[in-house]
C-alpha positions in Angstrom: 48.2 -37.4 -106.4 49.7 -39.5 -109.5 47.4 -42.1 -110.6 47.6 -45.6 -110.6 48.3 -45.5 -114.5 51.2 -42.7 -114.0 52.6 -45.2 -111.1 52.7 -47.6 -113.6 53.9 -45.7 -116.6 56.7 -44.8 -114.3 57.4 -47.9 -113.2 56.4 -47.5 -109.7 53.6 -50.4 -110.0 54.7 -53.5 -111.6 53.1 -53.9 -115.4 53.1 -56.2 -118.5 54.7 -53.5 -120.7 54.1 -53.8 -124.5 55.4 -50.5 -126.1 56.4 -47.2 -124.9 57.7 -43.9 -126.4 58.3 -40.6 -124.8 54.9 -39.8 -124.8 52.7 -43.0 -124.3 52.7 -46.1 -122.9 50.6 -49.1 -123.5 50.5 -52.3 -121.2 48.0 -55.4 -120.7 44.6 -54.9 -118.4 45.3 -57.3 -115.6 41.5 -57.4 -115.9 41.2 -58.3 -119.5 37.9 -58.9 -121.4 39.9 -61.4 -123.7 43.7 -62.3 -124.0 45.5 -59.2 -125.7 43.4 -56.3 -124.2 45.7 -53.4 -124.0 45.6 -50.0 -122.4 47.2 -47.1 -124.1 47.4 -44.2 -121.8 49.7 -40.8 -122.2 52.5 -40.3 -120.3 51.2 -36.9 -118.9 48.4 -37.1 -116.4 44.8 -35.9 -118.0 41.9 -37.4 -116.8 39.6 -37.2 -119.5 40.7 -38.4 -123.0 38.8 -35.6 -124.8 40.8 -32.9 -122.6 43.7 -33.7 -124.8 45.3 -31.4 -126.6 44.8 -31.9 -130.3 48.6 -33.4 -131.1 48.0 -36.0 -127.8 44.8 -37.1 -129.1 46.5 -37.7 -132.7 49.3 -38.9 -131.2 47.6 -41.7 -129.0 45.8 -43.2 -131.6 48.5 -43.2 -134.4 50.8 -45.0 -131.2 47.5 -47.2 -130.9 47.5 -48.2 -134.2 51.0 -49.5 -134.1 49.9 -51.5 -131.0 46.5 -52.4 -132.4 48.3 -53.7 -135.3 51.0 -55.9 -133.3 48.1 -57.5 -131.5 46.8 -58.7 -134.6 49.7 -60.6 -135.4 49.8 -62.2 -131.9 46.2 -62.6 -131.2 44.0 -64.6 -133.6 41.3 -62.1 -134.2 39.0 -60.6 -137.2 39.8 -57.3 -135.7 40.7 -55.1 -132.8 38.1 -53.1 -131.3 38.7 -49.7 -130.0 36.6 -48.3 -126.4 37.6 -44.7 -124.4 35.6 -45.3 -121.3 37.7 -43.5 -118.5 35.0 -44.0 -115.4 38.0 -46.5 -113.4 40.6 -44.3 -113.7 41.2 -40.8 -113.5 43.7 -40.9 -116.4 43.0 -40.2 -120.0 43.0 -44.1 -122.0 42.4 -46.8 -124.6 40.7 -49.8 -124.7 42.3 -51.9 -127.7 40.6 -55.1 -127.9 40.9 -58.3 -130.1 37.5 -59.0 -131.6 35.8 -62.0 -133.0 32.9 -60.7 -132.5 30.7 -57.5 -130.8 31.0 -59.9 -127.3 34.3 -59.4 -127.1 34.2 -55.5 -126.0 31.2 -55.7 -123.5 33.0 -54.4 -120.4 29.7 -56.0 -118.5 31.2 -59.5 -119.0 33.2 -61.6 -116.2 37.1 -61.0 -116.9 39.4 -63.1 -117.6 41.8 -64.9 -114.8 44.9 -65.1 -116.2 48.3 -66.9 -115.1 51.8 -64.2 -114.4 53.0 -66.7 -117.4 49.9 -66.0 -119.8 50.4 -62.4 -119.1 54.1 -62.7 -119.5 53.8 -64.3 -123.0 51.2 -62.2 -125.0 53.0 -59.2 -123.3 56.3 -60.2 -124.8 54.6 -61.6 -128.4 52.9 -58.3 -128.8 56.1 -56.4 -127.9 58.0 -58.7 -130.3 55.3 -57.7 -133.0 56.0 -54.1 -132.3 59.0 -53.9 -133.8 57.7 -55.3 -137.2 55.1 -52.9 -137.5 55.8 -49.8 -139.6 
């Protein structure tokens, strides 16, 4: 059985898309730690991230970085933290999460409640940024 992340890389399950290639796809947590947390998953269903093979494990992160780097210029942050948990889902992901400080990425904390509208518009300001990141 496909897992919720393949639904929603499919687009079988709704999501607030901000870049996709053939291979990945990255979209916002609808449980986010702070505005602009981002999951980066691959397009092909494996549940742990360090079952990759070697070119999907490059490959995520260098399509993370273009992500990581769009946040910055839509979230105010000193940085954006990295996390591979993978104990929610059985699909191989990234955590990339805009820092101010260590508190930011402490997956203990109470998430955020955010509007469809807030989610709407740092979806589409990260996706904007996306395409100025080279």
């Amino acid at each position: 059985m496909a897992s919720i992340f393949s639904k929603i890389a499919q687009g079988e399950i709704p999501s607030y898309k901000v870049a996709e290639s053939d291979q990945y796809y990255a979209f916002l947590d609808i449980n986010p730690l702070v505005k602009g947390h981002v999951l980066v998953i691959p397009r092909e269903e494996t549940d742990y991230f360090f079952d990759l093979s070697d070119d999907d494990l490059g490959g995520i992160m260098v399509f993370a970085k273009k992500v990581a780097k769009a946040i910055q210029r839509t979230i105010p942050c000193k940085r954006v933290g990295v996390a591979v948990i993978g104990l929610d889902v059985p699909h191989a992901h990234v955590h990339l999460v805009p820092l101010q400080g260590a508190q930011d990425i402490d997956f203990n904390r109470p998430k955020l409640k955010l509007t469809q509208e807030e989610f709407r518009l740092i979806a589409d300001g990260i996706a904007a940024n996306i395409l100025s990141v080279s």
